[in-house]
Backbone as a printed PyTorch tensor [residue, N CA C, xyz], in Angstrom:
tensor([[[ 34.6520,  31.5230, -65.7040],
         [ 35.3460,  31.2200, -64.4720],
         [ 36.0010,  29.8380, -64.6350]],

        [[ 37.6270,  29.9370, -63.9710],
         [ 37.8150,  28.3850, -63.8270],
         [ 37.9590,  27.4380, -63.2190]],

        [[ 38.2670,  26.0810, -63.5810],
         [ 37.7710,  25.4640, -62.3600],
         [ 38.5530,  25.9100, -60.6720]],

        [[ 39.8590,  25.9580, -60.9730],
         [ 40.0180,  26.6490, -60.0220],
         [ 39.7330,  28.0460, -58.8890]],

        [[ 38.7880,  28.5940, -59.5050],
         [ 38.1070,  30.0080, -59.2010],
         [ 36.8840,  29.1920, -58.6540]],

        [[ 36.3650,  27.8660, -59.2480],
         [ 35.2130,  27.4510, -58.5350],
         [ 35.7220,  26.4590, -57.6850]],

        [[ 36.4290,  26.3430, -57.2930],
         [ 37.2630,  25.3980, -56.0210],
         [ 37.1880,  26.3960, -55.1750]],

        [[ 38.0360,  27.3510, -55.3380],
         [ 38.1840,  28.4290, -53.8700],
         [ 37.2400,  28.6860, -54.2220]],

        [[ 35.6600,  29.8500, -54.6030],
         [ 34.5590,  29.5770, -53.9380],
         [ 33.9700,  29.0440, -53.0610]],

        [[ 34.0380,  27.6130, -53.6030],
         [ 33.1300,  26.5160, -52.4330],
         [ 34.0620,  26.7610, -51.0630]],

        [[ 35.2750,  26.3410, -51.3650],
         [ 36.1290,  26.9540, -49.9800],
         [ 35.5600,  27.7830, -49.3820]],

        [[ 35.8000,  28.9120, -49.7820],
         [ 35.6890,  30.2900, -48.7280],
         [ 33.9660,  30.1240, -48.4620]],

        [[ 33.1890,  29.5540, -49.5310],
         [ 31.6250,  29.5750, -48.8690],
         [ 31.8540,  28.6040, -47.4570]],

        [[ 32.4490,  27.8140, -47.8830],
         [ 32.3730,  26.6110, -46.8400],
         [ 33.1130,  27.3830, -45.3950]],

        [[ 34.0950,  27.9090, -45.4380],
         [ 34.5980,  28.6570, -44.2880],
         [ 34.1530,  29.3350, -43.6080]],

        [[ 33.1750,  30.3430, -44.7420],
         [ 32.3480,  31.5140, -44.1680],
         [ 31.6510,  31.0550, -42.7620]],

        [[ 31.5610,  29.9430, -42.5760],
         [ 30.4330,  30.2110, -40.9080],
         [ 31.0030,  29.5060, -39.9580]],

        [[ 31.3520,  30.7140, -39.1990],
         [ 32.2890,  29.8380, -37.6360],
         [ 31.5600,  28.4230, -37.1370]],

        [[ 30.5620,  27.8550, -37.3280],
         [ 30.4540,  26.6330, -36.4540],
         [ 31.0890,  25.3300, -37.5680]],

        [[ 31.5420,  25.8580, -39.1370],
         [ 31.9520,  25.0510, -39.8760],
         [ 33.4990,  25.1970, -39.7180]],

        [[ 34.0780,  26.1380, -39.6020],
         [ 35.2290,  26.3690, -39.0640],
         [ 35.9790,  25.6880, -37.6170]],

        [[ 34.9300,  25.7010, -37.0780],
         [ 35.0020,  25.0590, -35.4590],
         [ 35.1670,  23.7630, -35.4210]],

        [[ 34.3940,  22.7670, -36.4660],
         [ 34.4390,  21.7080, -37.0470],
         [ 35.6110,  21.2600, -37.2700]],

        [[ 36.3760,  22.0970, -38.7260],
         [ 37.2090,  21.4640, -39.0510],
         [ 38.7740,  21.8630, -38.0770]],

        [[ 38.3850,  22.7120, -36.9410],
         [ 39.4070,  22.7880, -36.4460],
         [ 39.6170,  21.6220, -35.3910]],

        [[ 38.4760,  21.1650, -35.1000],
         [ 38.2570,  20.1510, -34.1720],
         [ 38.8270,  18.6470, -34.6590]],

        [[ 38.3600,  18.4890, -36.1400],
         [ 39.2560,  17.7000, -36.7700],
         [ 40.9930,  17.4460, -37.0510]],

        [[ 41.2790,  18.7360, -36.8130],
         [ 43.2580,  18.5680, -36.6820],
         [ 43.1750,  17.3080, -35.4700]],

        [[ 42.4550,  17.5300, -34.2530],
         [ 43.0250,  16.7890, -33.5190],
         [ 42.5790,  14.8670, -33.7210]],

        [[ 42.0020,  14.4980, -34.8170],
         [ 41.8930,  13.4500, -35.4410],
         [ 40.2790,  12.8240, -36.1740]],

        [[ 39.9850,  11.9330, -36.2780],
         [ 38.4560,  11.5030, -37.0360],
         [ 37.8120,  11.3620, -35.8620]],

        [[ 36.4580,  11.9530, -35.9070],
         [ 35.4310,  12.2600, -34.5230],
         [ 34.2850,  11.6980, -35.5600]],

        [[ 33.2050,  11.2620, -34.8460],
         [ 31.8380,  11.3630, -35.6180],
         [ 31.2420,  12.4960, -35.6240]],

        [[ 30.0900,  12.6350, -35.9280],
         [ 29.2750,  13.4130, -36.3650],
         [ 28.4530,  13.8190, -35.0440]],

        [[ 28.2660,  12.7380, -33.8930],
         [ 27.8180,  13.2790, -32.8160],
         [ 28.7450,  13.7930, -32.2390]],

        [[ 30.0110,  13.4720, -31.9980],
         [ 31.1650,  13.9050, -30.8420],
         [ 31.5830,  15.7160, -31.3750]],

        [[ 31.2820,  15.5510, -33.1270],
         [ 31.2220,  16.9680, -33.2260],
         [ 30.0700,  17.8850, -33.1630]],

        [[ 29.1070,  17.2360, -33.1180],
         [ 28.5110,  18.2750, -32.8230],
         [ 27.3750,  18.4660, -31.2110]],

        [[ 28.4390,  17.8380, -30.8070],
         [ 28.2180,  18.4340, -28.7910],
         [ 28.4120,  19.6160, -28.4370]],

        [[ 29.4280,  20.2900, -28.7600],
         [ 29.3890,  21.7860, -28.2920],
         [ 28.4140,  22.9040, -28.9500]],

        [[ 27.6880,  22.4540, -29.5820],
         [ 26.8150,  23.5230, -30.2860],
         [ 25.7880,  23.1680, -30.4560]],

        [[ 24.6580,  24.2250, -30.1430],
         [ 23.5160,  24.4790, -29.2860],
         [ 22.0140,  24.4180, -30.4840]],

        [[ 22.3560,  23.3650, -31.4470],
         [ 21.7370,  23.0550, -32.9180],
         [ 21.2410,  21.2310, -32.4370]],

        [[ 19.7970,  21.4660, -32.9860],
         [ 19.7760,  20.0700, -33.5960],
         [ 20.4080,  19.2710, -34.4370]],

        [[ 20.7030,  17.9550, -34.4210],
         [ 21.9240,  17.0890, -34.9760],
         [ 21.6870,  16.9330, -36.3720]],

        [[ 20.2540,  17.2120, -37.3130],
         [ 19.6940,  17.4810, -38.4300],
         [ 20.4920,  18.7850, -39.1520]],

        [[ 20.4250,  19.6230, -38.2820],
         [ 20.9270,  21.4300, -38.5880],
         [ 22.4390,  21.4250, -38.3310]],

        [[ 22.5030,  20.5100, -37.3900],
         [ 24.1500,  20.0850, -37.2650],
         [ 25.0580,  19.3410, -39.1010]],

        [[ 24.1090,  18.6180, -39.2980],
         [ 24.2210,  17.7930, -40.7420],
         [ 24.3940,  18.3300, -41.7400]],

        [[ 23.5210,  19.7960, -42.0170],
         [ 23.7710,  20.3860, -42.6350],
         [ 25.0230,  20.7070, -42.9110]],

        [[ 25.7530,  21.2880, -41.5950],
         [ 27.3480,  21.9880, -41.8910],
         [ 27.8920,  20.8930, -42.1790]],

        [[ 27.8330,  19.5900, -41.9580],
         [ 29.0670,  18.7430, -42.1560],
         [ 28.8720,  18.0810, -43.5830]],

        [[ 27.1480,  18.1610, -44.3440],
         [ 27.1570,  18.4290, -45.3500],
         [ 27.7180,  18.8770, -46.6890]],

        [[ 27.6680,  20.5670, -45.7290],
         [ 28.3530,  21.1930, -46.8150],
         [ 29.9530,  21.1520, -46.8060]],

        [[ 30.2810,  20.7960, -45.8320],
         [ 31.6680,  20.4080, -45.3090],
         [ 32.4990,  19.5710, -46.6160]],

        [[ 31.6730,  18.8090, -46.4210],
         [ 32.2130,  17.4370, -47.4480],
         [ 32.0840,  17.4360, -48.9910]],

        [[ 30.8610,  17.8830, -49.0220],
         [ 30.2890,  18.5590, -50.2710],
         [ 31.3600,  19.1910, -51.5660]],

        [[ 31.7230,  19.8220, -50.5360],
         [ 32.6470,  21.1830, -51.3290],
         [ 34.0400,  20.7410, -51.0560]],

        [[ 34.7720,  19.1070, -50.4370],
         [ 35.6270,  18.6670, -50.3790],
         [ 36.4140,  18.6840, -49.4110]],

        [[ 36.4450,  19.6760, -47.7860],
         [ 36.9670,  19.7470, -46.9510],
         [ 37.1530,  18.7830, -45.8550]],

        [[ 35.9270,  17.7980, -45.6760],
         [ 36.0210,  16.3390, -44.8050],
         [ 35.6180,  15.0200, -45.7830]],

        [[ 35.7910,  14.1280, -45.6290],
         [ 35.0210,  13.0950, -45.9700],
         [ 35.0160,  12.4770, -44.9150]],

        [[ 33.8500,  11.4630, -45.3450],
         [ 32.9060,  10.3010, -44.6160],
         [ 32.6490,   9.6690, -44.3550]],

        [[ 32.9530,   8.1320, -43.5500],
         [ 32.5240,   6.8730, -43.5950],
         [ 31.4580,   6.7830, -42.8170]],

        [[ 30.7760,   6.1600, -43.2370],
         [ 29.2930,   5.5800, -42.6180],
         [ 29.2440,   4.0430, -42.2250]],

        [[ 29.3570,   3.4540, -40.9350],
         [ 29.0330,   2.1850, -40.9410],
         [ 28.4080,   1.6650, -39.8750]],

        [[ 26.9270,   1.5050, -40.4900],
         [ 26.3860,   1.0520, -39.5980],
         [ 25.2000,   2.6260, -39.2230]],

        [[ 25.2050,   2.9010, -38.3380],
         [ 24.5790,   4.1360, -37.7030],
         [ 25.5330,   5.1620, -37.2610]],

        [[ 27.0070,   5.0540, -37.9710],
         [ 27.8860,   5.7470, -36.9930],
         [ 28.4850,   6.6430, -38.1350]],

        [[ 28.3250,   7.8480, -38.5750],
         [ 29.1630,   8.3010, -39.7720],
         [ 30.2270,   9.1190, -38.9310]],

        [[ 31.4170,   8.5490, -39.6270],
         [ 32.9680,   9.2910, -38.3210],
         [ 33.6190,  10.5060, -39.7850]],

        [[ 34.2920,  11.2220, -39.4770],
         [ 34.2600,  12.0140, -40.7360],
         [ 35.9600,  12.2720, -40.1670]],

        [[ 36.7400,  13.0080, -40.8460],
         [ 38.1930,  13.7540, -41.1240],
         [ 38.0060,  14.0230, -42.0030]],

        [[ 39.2440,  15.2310, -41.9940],
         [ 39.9090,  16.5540, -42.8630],
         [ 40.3100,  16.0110, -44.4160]],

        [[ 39.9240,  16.3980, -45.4790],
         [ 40.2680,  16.5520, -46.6140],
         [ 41.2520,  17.2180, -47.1620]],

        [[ 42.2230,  17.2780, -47.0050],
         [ 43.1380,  18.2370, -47.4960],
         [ 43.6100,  18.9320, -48.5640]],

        [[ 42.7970,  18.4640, -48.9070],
         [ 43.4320,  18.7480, -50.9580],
         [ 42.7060,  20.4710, -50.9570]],

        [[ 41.4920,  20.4720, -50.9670],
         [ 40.7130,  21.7390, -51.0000],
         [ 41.4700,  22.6690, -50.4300]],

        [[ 41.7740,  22.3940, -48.8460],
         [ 42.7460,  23.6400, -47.9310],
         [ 44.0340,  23.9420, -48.5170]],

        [[ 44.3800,  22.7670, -49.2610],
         [ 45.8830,  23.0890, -49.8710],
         [ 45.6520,  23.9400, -50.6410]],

        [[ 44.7750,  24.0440, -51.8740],
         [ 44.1290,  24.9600, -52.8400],
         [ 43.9220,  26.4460, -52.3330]],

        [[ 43.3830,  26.2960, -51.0380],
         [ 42.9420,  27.9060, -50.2390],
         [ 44.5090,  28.4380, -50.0200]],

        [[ 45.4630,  27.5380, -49.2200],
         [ 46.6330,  28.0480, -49.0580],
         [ 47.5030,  28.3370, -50.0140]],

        [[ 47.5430,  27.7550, -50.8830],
         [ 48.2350,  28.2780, -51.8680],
         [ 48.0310,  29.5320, -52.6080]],

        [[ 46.7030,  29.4470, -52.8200],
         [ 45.6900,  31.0880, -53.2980],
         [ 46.4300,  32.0250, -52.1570]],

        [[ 46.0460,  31.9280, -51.2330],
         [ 46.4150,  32.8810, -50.2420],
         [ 48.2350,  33.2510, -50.0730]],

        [[ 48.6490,  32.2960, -50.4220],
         [ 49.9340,  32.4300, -50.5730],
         [ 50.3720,  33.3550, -51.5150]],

        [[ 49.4780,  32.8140, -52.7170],
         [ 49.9130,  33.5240, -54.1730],
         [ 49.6490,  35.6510, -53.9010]],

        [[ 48.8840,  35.4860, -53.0160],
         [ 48.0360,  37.0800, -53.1430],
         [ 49.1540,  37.8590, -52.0340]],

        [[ 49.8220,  37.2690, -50.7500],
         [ 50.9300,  37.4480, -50.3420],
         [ 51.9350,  38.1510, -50.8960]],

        [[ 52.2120,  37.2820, -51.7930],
         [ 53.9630,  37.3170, -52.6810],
         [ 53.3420,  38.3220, -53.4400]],

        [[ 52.3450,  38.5160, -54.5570],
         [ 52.3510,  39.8970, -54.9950],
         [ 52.1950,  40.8990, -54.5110]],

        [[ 51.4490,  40.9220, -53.3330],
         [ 51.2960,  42.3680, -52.4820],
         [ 52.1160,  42.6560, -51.9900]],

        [[ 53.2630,  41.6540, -51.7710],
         [ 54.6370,  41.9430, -50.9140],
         [ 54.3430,  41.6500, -49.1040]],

        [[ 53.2170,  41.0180, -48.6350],
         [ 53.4310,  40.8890, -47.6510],
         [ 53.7020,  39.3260, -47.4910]],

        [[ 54.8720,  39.5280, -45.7990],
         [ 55.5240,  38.3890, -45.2390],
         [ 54.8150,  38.2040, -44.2500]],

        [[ 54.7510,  36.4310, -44.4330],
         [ 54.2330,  35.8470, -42.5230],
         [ 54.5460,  36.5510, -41.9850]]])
């Protein structure tokens, strides 16, 4: 496998679970912490950590930490990688936006 086959992996693992999805959609609208994201969902802030964990992990947010406050935003490089894949599988199947 190459490295690119193990890039989109971690992607699509990382996508796979709507409250990580919810995350990074919450992030378009700019850098939130780690508590402000995870208010709407009904998880301890430990189990919350996890997703933003694997979030970052696999390259989709990064992190600053200062102090007691870790504020996180969107990574883009990884999603560019997913879109482009997805792009590529498009144009050969022949389907249009």
């Amino acid at each position: 496998m190459n490295k690119q086959d193990l890039i989109l992996n971690d992607v699509f693992r990382a996508l796979a679970d709507p409250t990580r999805r919810a995350v990074l959609k919450e992030l378009t609208k700019g850098k939130a912490t780690c508590t402000e994201l995870s208010e709407p969902f009904d998880m301890a802030l430990p189990s919350f950590m996890q997703h933003i964990d694997m979030l970052e992990d696999h390259g989709l947010i990064r992190s600053k930490k200062t102090g007691r406050i870790r504020t996180c935003e969107i990574a883009p490089g990884r999603l560019k990688a997913a879109k482009a894949w997805i792009s590529d599988l498009q144009k050969l199947s022949g389907v249009k936006d």
